[in-house]
N, C-alpha and C positions, 0 to 999 in steps of 0.2 A: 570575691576574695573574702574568706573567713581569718579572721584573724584572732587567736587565743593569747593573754599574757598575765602573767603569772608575776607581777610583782613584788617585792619585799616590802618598799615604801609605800608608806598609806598617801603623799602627794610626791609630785613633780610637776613642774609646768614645762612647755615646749615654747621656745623662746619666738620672739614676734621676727618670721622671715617672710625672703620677696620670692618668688616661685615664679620664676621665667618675667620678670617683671609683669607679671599680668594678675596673680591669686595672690591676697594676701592672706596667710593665714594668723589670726590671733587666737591663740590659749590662752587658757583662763582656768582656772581651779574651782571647782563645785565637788567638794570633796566631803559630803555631807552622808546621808545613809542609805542615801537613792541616788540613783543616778535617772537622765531622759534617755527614753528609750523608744522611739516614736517616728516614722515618715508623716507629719500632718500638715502638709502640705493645701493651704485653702484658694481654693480656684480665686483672679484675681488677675487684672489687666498686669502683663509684666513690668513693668515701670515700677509698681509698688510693690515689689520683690524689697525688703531691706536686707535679708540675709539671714543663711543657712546656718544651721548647726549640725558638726558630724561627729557623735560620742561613740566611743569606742568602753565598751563595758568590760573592766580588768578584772573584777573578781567580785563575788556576794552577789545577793539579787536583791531585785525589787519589783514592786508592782506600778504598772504601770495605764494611767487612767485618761482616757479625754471624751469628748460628747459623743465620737463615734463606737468607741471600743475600750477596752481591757484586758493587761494578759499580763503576764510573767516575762520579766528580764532578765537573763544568766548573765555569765563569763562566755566570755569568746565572740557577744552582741557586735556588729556595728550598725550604725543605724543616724541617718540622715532625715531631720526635719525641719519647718518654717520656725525660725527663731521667735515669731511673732504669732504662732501655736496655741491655742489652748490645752493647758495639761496640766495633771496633779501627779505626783510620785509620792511615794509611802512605802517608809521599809518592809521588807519581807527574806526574813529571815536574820543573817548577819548583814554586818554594814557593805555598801556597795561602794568600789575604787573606780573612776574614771578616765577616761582622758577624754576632753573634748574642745572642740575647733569651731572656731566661727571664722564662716569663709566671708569674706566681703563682697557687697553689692556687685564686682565689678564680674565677680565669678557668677552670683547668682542671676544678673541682667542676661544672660544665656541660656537661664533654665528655660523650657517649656511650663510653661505656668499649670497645667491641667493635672496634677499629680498628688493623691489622695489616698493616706494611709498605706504605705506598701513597705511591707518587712522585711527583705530581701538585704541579701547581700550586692557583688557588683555584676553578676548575672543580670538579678533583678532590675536594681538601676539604671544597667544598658535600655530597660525598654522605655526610661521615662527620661532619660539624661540625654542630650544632641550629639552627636558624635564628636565632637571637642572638648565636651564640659567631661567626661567620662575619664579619661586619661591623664586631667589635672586632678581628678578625684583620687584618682590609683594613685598619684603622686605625690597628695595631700599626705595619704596615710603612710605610705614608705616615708617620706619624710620627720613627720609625727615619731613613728617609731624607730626609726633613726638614731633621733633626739635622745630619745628615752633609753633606746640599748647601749648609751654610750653614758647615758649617767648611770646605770642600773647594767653593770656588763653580764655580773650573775647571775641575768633571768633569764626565765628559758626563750630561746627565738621562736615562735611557732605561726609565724607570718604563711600561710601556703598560697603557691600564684600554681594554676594550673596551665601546662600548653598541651593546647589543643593541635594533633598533629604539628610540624616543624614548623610552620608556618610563623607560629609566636614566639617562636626560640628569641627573639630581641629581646621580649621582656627580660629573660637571663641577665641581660646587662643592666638593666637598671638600677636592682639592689644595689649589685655593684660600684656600678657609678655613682648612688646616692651614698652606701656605704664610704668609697671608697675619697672621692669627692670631697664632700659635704662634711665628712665626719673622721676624714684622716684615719679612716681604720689600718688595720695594717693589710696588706696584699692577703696573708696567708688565713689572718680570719675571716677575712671578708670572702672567702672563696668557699670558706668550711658554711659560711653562713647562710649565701648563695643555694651551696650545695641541700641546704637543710628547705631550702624555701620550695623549690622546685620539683614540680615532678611531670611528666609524661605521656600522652597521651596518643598512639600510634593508630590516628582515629581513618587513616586512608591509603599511605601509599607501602604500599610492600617492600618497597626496595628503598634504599635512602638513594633522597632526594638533590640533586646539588641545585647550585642556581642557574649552572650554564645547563641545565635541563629547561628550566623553567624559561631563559631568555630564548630555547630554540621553538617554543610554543608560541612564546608572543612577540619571535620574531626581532627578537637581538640578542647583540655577542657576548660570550664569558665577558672579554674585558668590558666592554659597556656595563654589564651590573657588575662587577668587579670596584669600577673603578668608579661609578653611582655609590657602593656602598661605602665607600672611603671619603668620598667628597660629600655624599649627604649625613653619613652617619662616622665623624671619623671617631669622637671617643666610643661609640660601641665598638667600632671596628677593631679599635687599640687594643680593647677589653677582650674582644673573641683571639685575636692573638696570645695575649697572657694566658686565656685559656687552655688553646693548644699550647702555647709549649710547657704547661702542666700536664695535661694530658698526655704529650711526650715523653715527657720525664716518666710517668709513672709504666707508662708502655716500653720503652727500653729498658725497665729495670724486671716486666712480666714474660715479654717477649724478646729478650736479645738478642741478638744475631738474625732479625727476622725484617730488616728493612721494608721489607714489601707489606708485612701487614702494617708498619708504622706508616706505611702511605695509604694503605687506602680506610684504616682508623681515624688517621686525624681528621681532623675538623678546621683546617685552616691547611691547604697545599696547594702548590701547582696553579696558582694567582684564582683558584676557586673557595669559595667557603660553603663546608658540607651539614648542610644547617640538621640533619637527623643525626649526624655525628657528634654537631654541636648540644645538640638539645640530650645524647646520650652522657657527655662528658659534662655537661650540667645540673643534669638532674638524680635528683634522693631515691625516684622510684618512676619504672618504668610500666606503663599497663597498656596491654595490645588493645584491649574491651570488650575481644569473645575469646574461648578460649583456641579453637583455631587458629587466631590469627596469633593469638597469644606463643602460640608452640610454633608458629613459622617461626615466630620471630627472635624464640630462644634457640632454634634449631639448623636455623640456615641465615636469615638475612643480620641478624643482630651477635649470632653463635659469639664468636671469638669476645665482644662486650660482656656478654651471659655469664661467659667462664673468669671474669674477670668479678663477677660478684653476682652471685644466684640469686642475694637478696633483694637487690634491686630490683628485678621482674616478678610482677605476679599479674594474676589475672582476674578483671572486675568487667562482668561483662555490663555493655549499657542498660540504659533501661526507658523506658518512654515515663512521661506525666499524663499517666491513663485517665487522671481527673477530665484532664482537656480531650483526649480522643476517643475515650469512652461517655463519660459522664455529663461533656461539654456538646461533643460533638453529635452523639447519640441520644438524645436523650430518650426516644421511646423505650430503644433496647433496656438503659439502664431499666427506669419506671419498670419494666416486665420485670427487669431481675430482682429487683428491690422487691416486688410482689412473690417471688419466690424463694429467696434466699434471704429476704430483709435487707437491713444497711450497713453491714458487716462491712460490704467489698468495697467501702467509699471510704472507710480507714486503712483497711491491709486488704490488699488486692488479691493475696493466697485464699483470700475468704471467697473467692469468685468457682472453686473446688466443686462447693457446695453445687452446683448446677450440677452436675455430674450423675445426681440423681435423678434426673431428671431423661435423660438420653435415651429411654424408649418409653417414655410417656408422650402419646402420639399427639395430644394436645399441646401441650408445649412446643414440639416440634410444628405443628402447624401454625401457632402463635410469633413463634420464630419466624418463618418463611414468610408470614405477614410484614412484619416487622421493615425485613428485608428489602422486600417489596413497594410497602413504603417511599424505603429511602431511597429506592430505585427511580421510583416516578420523581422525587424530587431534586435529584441528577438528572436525569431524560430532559425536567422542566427548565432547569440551568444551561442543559445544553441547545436545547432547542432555542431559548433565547440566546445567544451568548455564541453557539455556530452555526447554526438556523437548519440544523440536523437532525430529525426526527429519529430517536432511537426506540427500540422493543422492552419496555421494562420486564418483560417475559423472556427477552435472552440473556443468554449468561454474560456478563459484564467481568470481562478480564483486564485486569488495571496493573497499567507500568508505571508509578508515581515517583518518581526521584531525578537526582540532579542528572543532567544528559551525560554520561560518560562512556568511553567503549570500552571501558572493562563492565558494566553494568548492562551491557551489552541487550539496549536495545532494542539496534539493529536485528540480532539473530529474532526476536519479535519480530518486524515489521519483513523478511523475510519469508518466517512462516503468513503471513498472511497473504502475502502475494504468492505461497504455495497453494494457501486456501483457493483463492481468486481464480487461479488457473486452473484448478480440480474444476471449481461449480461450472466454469467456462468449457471446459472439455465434456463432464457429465452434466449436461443442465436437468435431468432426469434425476439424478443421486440425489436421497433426502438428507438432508443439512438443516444439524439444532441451529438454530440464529443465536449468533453471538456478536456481543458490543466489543470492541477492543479501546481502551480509552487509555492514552498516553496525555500525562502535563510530567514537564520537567522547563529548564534552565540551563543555557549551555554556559561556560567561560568566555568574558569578550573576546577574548584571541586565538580559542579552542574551533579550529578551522573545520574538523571531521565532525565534531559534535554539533556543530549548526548544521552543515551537512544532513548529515543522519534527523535532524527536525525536519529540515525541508523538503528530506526523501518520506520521512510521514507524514507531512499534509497531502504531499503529491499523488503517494499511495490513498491518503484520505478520498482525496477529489476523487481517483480515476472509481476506487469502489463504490463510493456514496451516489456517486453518477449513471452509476452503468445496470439499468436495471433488470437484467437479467441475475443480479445481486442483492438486492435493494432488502430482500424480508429475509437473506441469510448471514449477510455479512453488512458492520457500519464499522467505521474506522472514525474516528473521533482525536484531535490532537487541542488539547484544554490550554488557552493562551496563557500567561502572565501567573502561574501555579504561585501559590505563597500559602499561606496556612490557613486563611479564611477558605479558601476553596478547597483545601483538602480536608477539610470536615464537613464538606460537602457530600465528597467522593468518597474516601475510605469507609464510611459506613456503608455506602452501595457496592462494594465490590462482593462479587462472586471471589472468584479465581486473584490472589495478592502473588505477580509475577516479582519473585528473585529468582533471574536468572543469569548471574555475574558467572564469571570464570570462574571455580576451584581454588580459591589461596588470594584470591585480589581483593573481595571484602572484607575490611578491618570487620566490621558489628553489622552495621544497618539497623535502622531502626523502622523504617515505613513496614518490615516485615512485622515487627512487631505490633503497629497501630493495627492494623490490617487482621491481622491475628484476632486481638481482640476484641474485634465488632465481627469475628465469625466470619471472612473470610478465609479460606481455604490456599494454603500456599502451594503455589510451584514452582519448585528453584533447583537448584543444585546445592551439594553439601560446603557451604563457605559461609563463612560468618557466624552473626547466630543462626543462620538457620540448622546448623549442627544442634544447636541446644535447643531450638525448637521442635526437631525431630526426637531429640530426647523426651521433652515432654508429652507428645502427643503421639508418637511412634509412625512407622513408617505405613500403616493402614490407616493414618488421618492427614497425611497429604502427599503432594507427586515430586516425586524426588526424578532427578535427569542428571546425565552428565557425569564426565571423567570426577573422580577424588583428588584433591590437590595434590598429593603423591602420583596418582598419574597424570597427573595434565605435567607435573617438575619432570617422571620416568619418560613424556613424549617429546619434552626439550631436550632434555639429554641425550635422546636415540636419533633428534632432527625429525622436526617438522615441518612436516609439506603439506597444505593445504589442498591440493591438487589432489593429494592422494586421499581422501572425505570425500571430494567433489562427485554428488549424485549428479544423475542428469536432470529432477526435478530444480534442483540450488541450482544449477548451469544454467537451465532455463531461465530464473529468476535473475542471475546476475547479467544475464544478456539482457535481460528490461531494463535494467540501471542504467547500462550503457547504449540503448536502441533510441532512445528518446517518446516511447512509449507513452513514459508518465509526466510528457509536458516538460520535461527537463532530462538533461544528461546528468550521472552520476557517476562520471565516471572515475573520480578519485575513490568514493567508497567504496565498489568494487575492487578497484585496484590496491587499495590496503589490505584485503582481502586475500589478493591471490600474487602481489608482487611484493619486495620489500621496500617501495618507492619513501614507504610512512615507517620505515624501521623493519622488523620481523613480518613477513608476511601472516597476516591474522594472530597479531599480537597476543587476543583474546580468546584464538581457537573456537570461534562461532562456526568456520565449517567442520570442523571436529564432532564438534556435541550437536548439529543441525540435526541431523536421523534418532539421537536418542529425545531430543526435544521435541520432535514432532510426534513420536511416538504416546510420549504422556500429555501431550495435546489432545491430543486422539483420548486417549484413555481419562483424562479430567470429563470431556467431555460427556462422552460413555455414564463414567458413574453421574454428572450431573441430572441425567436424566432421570435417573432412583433418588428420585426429591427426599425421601426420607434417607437412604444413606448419606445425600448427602446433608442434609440438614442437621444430621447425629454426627460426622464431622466437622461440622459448623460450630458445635456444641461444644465438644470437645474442646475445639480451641479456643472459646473464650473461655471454657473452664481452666486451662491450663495456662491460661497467658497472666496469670500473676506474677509468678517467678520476674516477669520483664518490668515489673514494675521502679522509676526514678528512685522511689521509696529505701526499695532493696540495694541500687546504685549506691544512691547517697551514702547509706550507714557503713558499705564497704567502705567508702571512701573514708568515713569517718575515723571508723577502727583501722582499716589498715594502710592509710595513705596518712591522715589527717591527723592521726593521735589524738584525738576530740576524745 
C-alpha cells in the first residue's frame, strides 16, 4: 500500500487507541526537519523485540543514514523499523512532516525476528511479516489516517489499496467501516472516499464471478456461503448492501425501464453477492492488464459498466521483476550480456534492444546456445535427482510452468504427447528429434478436474519414461511442489515457453514473459500478453495456433460440438483415458471433453484447436533443428522483452492509477 498526504498542518498527533484489543498503537510527534525512514531491523532472539516504529513520510525529504546504507526519503514514504535501530537523519532539502506510530511489544512479539533493511511498501512486507501480523499492519495505517482526514478534512485522500481480481473485493469495506465506524463520517463521504481508494485489477476470470460459483467447486450451497458471509462477516456484509442500493440508485436513474440489467448489475441479489460486480461499483479505476483482455472486458463481459463511465477502464499491461528472472535467475546469460551491451539493461530493461545487433553474428549465437545448454544440464541434474529421470540436455525442452487450470489448458499438452507416444509406437522406424516435455504447476484444494489432469501427467509420465521403445525420443517429466525457487531453475532452460490457453480466458500471464526473456521461444495462441508479445517480436519469432477470441465467442454462438473436431488420432487417445491403459481410469477428463456432465462440453475448446496445435508442434520442431534460426529467435526475444518489464507496470500505475 502506497500512501501520499499532502498536509496543511506542520503537526497533528493520532490519539493513543486499542485495535481489536490486541495492537496498541501510540503516536507521538517528531516533527523536526527529518523525518526516520528506514526497515532496520537487527537479527535477535524474538523475546527481545521491544517494539516497532511505522512513519509514514507527509511532505519534504531527508536523508537517511545507518551502518548499513543511505538514500533519500520523499513524500508518499512508508516505512517500518526496530525502534531500537541505529540511525542518523539530516535535513535535505525543505523541512520533512511526519506521522509516526509505535506499535507495542505485544504486536511486535509476532514478528519473525530475521528481517534486515527492506524498503518496501506492504507487497514488500507480506514477505517478512506472518500472516496475521500483516493485516493489523494495513489496519494500523487506515486507522492512522482516519484520525488525521477528520481533523484535516481539506487534504487530499490519496490512500490507494489495490484488488487483485474479485477475490479481495472485502478490503472495499474496510475504509468504510474504519471511516464510517471509528470516525462518524457521514455515509455519502465515506463512499466518495472509498471510491477514491480503490481500484481494479481483472487479473483472471472473464466472466464475473459470484460466490455460488465458487461454493459448487468446493462443493457447497449459495446459501451456506450466503449465509457464512453474514454470520462471519456481518458489518462488511451490511456495508456491500449500502453499496448496492447505491449502485441502484445510480442504475435506475442510467438505465430505467431496464429491470433485467438492474439484476444482473447489482452486486448484492437473489441471496448471492456478485463480488466482480461489487469490486466494479467500488472502485475509481478498472485495469484488465493486457490489452486483449482489456477490450473483452469493455466490449462484452463489463460493456454495459464501460458505458456507464469510459474513464474508469484503461489498460496497464503486467510486467515481471526481470531483476529476479533474468538477472537472478540467469546469471550466466546476464554476465554474456553485460559483456556486450554493458549495464544499461539492469537499470531500464528497453536497454536489452541493444542485442539486437548482434542477431547474425554467429559467434554470439553459438555463445547463446552454450549458455542455454548450460542451464539445461543443470535442470537434467535437478531432475534426475528430484524424479530419478534421466533427461537429453540435447532435446528440445518444452515447458508448461503455471498454476493447473483448464482454461490454461494443459491437458490439450499432455494429449498431444500421447499423440506423439502412439506415432513412435506405430512407426518405430520414423526419425524423431528427442524432446523433454516438463510440466510443474499447483491445482486448487477443491479443484477436482485439475488434480485430475496432474495425475493424468505423471501417469502419461510413468507409461513413456518406461517403455523403451521411447526412452531416447520422448521423456515426460511432471516437477513436484513448483514455487519460485524452482522456477529459476527451469525458465532459463526452456526451449519452447508453452501458452496455450483458450482465445479470451487469459487476463495477462506473466510466466510467458519470464520465459520470454531468458530466450525461450513462445507457443501459444493469441490471448493475453501474448498478443503484445507477438507485437514485439512478430509472427516469424514465434508459433502462434489456434481460433482468435472473436472466433472461439463466433463458435459459441453458432454451438459447439466437440464431436464435430474429433480426429480419429484425439479418439484414439481419449479411449486410453478411459481403457485403463495408463495405470488408471480417467474417465471424468474425457468426459468433460466430449459430454456436458462438468458444464459445457470442452469448456476450453481443446478438441477445437487439437489439429491446429499439433500442427505447430510439428513445425517448432522443424525449425528447432536450424540451430541458428532458432537461436536468432531466441535473440530476438530477449531483445524485445523489455517492454514487460515491473518497472514499466509500476510508473503506469503511478501516472495513471496512483497520481504519484
Amino acid at each position: 500500500m502506497k500512501m501520499r498526504l499532502t498536509p496543511d498542518k506542520d503537526a497533528f498527533l493520532v490519539k493513543q487507541m486499542e485495535l481489536y484489543n490486541e495492537y496498541e498503537l501510540i503516536s507521538h510527534s517528531k516533527l523536526a526537519d527529518c523525518t526516520m525512514f528506514i526497515v532496520d531491523m537487527v537479527y535477535r532472539p524474538m523475546h527481545l523485540h521491544k517494539e516497532l516504529e511505522l512513519c509514514v513520510v507527509l511532505s519534504g525529504s531527508c536523508r537517511v543514514s545507518t551502518d548499513r546504507q543511505s538514500f533519500e526519503a520523499g513524500p508518499g514514504e512508508i516505512l517500518l523499523f526496530d525502534a531500537g535501530s541505529s540511525h542518523e537523519l539530516c535535513a535535505s532539502g525543505a523541512p520533512a512532516r511526519l506521522l509516526t506510530l509505535q506499535i507495542s511489544n505485544s504486536f511486535c512479539a509476532r514478528f519473525y525476528p530475521q528481517i534486515r533493511s527492506i524498503r518496501f511498501g506492504c507487497r514488500g512486507l507480506s514477505s517478512c511479516l506472518g500472516p496475521e501480523q500483516l493485516p493489523a499492519l494495513r489496519r494500523a495505517m487506515l486507522l492512522a489516517l482516519s484520525n488525521y482526514l477528520r481533523d484535516t478534512p481539506e487534504a487530499p485522500f490519496a490512500c490507494m489499496a489495490q484488488i487483485n481480481a474479485i477475490f479481495a473485493i472485502l478490503l472495499g469495506g474496510t475504509p468504510y467501516r474504519v471511516l464510517s465506524d471509528t470516525e462518524n463520517m457521514t455515509q455519502t463521504r465515506n463512499a466518495e472516499r472509498m471510491h477514491r481508494i480503490l481500484h481494479y485489477l481483472e487479473t483472471h476470470y472473464s466472466e464475473p464471478v459470484r460466490l455460488s460459483e465458487i461454493a459448487e467447486r468446493e462443493g457447497l450451497t449459495q446459501t451456506y456461503l450466503s449465509h457464512l458471509f453474514r454470520e462471519q462477516l456481518p458489518r462488511v456484509y451490511s456495508i456491500c448492501q449500502e453499496i448496492n442500493r447505491r449502485l441502484m440508485e445510480k442504475l435506475h436513474c442510467v438505465y430505467p425501464n431496464d429491470p433485467g440489467k438492474w439484476e444482473y448489475m447489482a452486486a448484492d441479489t437473489n441471496s448471492e453477492v456478485r463480488m466482480a460486480n461489487l469490486c466494479l461499483a467500488c472502485c475509481h479505476k478498472i485495469n484488465g492488464v493486457s490489452q486483449l483482455h482489456t477490450d473483452i472486458l469493455e466490449k462484452t463481459i463489463f460493456r454495459d459498466y464501460y458505458n456507464l463511465d469510459h474513464s474508469r477502464f484503461l489498460n496497464i499491461t503486467n510486467g515481471i521483476a526481470y531483476r529476479r528472472w533474468l538477472c537472478q535467475s540467469n546469471p550466466a546469460l546476464t554476465g554474456y550480456l553485460q559483456s556486450l551491451i554493458g549495464d544499461g539493461f539492469l537499470n531500464d530493461a528497453n536497454a536489452l534492444e541493444a542485442l539486437l545487433q548482434y542477431r547474425d553474428d554467429p559467434d554470439v549465437l553459438e555463445n547463446l546456445q552454450a549458455i542455454k545448454r548450460k542451464n539445461k544440464v543443470r535442470l537434467a541434474a535437478y531432475i534426475a535427482e528430484h524424479n530419478g529421470v534421466n533427461v537429453d540436455p540435447d532435446s528440445i525442452f518444452d515447458v508448461q510452468v503455471k498454476r493447473l487450470h483448464e482454461y490454461k489448458r494443459q491437458l490439450l499438452n499432455v494429449l498431444h504427447i500421447l499423440t506423439l507416444y502412439n506415432d513412435i509406437k506405430d512407426h518405430p522406424e520414423k526419425p524423431v528429434y528427442p524432446q523433454t516435455f516438463i510440466f510443474a504447476a499447483k491445482a486448487s484444494a477443491g479443484y477436482y478436474l485439475a488434480k485430475q489432469i496432474i495425475s493424468l501427467i505423471v501417469a502419461v509420465s510413468n507409461l513413456v519414461n518406461s517403455d523403451p521403445q521411447v526412452q531416447n525420443k520422448l521423456k515426460v517429466v511432471f516437477i513436484e511442489d513448483y514455487k519460485v525457487s524452482l522456477a529459476e531453475i527451469i525458465i532459463p532452460a526452456a526451449d519452447l515457453s508453452e501458452q496455450i490457453s483458450v482465445a479470451g480466458k487469459e487476463a495477462s500471464g506473466t510466466s510467458n514473459m519470464k520465459l520470454m526473456i531468458n530466450g525461450a521461444v513462445t507457443l501459444g495462441t493469441l490471448d493475453g500478453a501474448n498478443v503484445e508479445i507477438r507485437e514485439r517480436v512478430g509472427d516469424e519469432n514465434m508459433f502462434l495456433f489456434g481460433m482468435t477470441a472473436d472466433e472461439v465467442q463466433a463458435l459459441w454462438q453458432r454451438g459447439y460440438d466437440p464431436r464435430q473436431f474429433l480426429t480419429p488420432e484425439l479418439d484414439r487417445v481419449l479411449q486410453m483415458l478411459t481403457s485403463g491403459v495408463l495405470g488408471q481410469r480417467f474417465d471424468d477428463v474425457a468426459a468433460s471433453l466430449l459430454t456436458p456432465r462438468f458444464g459445457a462440453a470442452d469448456s476450453y475448446m481443446t478438441v477445437a484447436d487439437f489439429a491446429s496445435y499439433k500442427a505447430a508442434k510439428a513445425h517448432a520442431v522443424e525449425v528447432y533443428q536450424d540451430r541458428t534460426r532458432f537461436t536468432k529467435m531466441s535473440l530476438t526475444n530477449i531483445a524485445r522483452a523489455g517492454i514487460f518489464s515491473s518497472d514499466r507496470s509500476v510508473e503506469q500505475y503511478a501516472r495513471e492509477i496512483w497520481d504519484l
